[in-house]
N, CA, C and O atoms as a printed pandas DataFrame, in Angstrom:
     atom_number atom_name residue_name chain_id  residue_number  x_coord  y_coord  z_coord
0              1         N          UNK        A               1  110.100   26.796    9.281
1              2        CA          UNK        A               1  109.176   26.400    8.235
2              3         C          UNK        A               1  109.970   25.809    7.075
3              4         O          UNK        A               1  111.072   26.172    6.665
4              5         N          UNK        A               2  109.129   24.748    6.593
5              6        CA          UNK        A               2  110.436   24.120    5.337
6              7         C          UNK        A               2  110.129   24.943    4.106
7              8         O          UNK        A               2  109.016   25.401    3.847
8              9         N          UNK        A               3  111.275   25.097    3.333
9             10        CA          UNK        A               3  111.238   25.497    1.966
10            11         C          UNK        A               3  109.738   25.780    1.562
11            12         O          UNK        A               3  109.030   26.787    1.567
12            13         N          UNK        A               4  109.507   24.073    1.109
13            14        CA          UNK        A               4  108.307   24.048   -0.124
14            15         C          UNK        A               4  106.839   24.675    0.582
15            16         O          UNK        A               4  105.862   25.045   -0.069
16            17         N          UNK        A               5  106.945   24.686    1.825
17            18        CA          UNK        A               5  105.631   25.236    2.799
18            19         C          UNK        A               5  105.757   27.070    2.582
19            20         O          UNK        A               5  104.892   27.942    2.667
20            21         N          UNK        A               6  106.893   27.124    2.345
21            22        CA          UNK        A               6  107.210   28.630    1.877
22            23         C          UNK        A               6  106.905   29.094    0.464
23            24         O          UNK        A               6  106.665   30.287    0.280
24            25         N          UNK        A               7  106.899   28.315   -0.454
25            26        CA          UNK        A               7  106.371   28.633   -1.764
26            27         C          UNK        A               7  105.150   28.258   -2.000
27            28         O          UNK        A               7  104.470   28.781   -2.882
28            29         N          UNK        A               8  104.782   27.419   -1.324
29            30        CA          UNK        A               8  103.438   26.814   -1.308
30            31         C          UNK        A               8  102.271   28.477   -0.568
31            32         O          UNK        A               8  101.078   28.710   -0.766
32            33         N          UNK        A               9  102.958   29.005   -0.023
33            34        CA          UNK        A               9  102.660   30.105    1.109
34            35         C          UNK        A               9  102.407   31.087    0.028
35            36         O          UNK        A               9  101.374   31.649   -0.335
36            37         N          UNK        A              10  103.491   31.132   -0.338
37            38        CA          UNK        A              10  103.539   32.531   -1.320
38            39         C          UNK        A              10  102.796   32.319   -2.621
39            40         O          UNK        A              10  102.049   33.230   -2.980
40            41         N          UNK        A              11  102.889   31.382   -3.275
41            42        CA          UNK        A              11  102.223   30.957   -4.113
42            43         C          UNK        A              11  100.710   31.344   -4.281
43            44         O          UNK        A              11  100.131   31.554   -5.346
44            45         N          UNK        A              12  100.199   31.393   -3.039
45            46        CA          UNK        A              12   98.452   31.379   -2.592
46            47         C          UNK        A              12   98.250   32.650   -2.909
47            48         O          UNK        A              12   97.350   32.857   -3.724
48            49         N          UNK        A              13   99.061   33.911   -2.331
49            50        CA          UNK        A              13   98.639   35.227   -2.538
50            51         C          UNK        A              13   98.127   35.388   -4.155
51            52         O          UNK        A              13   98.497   34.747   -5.139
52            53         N          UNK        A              14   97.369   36.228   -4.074
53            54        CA          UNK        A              14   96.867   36.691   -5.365
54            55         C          UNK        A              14   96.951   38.348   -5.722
55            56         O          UNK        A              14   96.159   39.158   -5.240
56            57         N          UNK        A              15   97.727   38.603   -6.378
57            58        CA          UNK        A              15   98.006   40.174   -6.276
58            59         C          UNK        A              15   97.513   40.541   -7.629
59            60         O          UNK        A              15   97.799   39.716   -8.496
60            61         N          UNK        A              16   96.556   42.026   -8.180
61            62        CA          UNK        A              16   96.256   42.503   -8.983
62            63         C          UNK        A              16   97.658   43.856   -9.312
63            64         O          UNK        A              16   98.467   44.386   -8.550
64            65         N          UNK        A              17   97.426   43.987  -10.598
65            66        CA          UNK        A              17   97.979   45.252  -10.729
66            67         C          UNK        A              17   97.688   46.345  -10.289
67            68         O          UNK        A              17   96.511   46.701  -10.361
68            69         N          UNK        A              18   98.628   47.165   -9.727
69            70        CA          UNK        A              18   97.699   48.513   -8.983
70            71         C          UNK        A              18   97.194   49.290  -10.312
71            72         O          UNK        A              18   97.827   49.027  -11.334
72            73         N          UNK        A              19   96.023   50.308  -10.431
73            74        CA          UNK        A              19   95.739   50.844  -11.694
74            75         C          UNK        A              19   95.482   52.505  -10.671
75            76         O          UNK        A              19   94.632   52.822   -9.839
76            77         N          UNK        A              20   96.493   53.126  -11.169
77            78        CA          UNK        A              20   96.327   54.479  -10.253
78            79         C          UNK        A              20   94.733   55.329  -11.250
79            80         O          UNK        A              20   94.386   56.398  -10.748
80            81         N          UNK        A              21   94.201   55.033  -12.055
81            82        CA          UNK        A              21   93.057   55.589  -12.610
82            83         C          UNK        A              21   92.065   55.560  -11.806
83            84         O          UNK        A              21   91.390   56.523  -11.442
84            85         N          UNK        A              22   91.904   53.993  -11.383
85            86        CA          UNK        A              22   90.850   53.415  -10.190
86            87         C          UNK        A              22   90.334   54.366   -9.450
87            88         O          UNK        A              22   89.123   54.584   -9.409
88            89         N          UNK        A              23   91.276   55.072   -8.743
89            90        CA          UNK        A              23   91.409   56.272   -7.973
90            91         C          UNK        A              23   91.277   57.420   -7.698
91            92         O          UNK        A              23   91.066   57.999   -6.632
92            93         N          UNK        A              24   91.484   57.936   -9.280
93            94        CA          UNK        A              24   91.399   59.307   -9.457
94            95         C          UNK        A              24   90.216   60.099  -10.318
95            96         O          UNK        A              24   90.008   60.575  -11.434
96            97         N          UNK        A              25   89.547   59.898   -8.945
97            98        CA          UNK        A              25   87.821   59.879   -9.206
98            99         C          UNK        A              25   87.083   61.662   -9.204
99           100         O          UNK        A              25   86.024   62.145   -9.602
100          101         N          UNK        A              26   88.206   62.154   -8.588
101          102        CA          UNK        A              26   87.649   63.826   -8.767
102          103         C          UNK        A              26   88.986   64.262   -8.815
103          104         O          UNK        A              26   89.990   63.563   -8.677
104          105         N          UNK        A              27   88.904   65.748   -9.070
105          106        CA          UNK        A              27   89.781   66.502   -9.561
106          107         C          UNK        A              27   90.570   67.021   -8.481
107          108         O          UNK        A              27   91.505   67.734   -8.844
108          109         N          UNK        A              28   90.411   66.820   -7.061
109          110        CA          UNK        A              28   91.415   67.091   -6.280
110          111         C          UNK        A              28   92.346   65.696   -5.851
111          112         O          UNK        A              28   93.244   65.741   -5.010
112          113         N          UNK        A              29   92.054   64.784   -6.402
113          114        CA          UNK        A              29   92.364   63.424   -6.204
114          115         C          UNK        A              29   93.432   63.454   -7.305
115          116         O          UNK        A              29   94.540   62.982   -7.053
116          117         N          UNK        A              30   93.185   63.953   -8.448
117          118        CA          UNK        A              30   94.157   64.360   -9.812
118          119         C          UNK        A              30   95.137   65.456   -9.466
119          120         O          UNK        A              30   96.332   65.429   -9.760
120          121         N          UNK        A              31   94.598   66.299   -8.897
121          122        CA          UNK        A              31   95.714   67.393   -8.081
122          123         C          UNK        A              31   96.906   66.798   -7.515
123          124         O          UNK        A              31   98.063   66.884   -7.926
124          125         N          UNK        A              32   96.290   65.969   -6.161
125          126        CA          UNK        A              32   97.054   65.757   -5.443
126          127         C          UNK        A              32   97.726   64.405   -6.026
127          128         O          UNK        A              32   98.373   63.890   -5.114
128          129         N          UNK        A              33   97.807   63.664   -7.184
129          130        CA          UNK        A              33   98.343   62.747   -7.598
130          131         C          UNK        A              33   99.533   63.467   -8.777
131          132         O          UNK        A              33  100.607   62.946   -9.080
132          133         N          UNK        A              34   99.093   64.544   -9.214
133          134        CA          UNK        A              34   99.486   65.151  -10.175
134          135         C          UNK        A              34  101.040   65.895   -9.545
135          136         O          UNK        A              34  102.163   65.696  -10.009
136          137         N          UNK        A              35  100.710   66.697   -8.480
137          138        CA          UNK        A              35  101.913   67.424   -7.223
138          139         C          UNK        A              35  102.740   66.605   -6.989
139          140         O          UNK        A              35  103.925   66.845   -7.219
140          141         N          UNK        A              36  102.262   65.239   -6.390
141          142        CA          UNK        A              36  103.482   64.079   -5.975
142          143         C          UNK        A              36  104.311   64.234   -7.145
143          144         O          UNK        A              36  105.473   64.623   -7.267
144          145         N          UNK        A              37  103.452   63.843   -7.973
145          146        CA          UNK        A              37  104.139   63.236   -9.028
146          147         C          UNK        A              37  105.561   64.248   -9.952
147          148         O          UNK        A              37  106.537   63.740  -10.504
148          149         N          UNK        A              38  105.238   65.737   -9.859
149          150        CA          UNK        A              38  105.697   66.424  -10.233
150          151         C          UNK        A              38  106.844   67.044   -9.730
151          152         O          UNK        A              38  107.527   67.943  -10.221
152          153         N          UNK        A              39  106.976   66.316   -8.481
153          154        CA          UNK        A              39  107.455   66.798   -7.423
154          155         C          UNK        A              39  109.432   65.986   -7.507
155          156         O          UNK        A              39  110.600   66.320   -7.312
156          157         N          UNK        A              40  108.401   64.522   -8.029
157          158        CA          UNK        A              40  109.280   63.735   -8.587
158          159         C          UNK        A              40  110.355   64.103   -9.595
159          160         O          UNK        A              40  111.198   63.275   -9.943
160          161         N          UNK        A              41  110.329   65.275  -10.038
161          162        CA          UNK        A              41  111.220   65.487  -11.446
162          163         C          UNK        A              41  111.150   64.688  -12.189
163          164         O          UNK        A              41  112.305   64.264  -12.224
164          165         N          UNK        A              42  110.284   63.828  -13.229
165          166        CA          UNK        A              42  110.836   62.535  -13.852
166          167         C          UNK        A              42  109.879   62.712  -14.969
167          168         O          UNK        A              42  108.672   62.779  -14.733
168          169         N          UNK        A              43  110.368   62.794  -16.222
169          170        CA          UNK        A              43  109.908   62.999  -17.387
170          171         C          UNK        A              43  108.972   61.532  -17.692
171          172         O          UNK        A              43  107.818   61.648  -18.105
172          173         N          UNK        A              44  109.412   60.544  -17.516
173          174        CA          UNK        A              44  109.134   59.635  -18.131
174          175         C          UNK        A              44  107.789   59.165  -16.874
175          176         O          UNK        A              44  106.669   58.920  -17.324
176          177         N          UNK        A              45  107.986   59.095  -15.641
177          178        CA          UNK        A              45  107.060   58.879  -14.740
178          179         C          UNK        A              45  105.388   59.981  -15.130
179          180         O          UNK        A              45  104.279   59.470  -15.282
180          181         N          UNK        A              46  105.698   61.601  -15.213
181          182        CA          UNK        A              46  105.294   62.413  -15.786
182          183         C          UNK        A              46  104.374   61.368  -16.676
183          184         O          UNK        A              46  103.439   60.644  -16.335
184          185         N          UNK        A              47  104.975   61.566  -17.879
185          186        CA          UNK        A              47  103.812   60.949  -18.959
186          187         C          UNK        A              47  103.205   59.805  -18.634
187          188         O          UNK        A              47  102.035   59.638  -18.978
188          189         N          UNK        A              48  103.966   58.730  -17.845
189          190        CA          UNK        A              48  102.609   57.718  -17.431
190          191         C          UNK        A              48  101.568   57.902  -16.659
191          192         O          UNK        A              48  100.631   57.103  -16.643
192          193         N          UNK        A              49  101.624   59.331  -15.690
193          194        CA          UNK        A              49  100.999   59.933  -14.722
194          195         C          UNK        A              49   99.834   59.767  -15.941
195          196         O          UNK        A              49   98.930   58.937  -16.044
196          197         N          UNK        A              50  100.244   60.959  -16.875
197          198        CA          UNK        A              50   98.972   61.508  -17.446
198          199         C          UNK        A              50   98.137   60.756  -18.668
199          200         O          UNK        A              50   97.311   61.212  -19.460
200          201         N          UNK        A              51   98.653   59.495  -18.513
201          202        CA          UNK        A              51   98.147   57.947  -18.964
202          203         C          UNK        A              51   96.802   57.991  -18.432
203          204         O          UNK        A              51   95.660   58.240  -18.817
204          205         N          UNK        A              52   97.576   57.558  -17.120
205          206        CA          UNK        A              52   96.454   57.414  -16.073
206          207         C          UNK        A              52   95.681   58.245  -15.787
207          208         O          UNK        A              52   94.570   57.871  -15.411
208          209         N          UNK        A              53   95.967   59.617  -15.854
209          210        CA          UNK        A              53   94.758   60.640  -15.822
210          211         C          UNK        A              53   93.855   60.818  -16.395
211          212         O          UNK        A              53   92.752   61.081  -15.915
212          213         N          UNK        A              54   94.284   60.653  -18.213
213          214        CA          UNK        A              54   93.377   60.665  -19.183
214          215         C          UNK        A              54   92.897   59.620  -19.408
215          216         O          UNK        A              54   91.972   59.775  -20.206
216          217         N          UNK        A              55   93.127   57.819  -18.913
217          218        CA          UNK        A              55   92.148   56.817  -18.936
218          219         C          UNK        A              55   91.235   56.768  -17.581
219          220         O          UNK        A              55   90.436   55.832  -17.614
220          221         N          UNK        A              56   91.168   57.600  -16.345
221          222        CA          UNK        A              56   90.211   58.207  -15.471
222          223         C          UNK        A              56   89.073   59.114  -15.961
223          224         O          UNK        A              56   87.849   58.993  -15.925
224          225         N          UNK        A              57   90.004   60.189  -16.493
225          226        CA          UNK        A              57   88.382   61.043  -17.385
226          227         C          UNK        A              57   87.342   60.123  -18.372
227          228         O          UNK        A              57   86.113   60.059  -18.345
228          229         N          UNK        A              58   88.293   59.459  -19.225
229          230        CA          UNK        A              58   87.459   57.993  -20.127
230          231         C          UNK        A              58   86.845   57.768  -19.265
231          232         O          UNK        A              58   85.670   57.923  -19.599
232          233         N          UNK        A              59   86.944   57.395  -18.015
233          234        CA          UNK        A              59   86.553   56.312  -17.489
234          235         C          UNK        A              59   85.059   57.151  -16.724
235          236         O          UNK        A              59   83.889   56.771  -16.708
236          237         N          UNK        A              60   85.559   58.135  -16.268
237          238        CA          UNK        A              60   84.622   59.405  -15.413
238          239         C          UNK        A              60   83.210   59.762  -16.859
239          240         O          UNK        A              60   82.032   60.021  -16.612
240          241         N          UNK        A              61   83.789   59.666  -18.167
241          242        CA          UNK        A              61   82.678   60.391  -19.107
242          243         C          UNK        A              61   81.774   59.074  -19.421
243          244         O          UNK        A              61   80.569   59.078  -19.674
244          245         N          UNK        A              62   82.746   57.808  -19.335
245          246        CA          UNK        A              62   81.248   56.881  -19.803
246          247         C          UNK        A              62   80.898   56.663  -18.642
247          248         O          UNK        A              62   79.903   57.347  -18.400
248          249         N          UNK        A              63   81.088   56.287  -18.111
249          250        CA          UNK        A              63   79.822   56.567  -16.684
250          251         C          UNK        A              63   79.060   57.564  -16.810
251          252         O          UNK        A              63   77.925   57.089  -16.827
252          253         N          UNK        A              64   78.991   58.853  -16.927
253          254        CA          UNK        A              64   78.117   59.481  -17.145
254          255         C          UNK        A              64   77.684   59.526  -18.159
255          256         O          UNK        A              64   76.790   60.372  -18.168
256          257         N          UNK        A              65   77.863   58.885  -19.463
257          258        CA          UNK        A              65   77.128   58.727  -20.983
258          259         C          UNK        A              65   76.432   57.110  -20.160
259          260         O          UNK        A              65   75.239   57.125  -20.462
260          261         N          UNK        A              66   76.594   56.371  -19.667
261          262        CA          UNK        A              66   75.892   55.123  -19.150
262          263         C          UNK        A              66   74.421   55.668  -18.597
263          264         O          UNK        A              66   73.297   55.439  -19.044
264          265         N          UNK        A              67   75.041   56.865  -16.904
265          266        CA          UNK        A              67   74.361   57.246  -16.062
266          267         C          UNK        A              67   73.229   57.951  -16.972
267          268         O          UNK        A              67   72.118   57.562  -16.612
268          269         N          UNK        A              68   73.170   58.883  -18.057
269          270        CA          UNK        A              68   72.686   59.544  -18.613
270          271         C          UNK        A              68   71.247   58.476  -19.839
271          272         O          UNK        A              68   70.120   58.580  -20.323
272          273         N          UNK        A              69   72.269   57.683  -19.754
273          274        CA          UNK        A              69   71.035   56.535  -20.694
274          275         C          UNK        A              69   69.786   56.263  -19.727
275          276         O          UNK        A              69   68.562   56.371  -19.800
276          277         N          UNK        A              70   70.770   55.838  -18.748
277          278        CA          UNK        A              70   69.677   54.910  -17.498
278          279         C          UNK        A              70   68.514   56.054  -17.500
279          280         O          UNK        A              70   67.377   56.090  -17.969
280          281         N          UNK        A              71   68.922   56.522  -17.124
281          282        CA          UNK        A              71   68.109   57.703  -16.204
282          283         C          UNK        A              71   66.695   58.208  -17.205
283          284         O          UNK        A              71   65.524   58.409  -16.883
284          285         N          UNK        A              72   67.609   58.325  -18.910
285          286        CA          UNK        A              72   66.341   58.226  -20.131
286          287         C          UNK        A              72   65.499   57.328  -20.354
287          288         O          UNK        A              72   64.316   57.524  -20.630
288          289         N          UNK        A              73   66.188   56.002  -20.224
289          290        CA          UNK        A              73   65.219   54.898  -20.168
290          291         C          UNK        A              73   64.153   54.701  -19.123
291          292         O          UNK        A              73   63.058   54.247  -19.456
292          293         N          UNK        A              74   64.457   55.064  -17.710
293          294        CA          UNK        A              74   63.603   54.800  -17.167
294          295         C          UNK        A              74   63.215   56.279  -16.312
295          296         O          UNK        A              74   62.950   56.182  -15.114
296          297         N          UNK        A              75   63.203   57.025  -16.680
297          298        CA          UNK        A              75   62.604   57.945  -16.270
298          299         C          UNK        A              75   61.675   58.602  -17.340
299          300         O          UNK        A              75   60.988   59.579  -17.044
């Protein structure tokens, strides 16, 4: 394959950032992300863990302050 057919190739992919919050949708999902992670020894990994943990609960409470509107409005 020539060169430029190779960047041209790679070029196309489209990659998002992984967001480990996405994910950690219940509390054994936080467990078991939490164990790896701890498992790791790593101070600094550690606190981004619990970045991501605490922008999951954000993320877990307005959904249910959303879910909780809906449900007033039309019920």
């Amino acid at each position: 394959m020539e060169a430029k057919a190779i960047i041209k190739a790679k070029s196309a992919i489209k990659l998002v950032p992984f967001d480990a919050a996405r994910y950690l949708t219940d509390d054994a999902a936080v467990a078991e992300y939490m164990t790896a992670i701890l498992k790791a020894d790593d101070a600094h990994l550690l606190l981004l863990t619990l970045r991501d943990v605490a922008r999951a609960q954000v993320s877990v409470f307005q959904l249910t302050r959303y879910s909780a509107l809906v449900n007033s409005l039309t019920g």
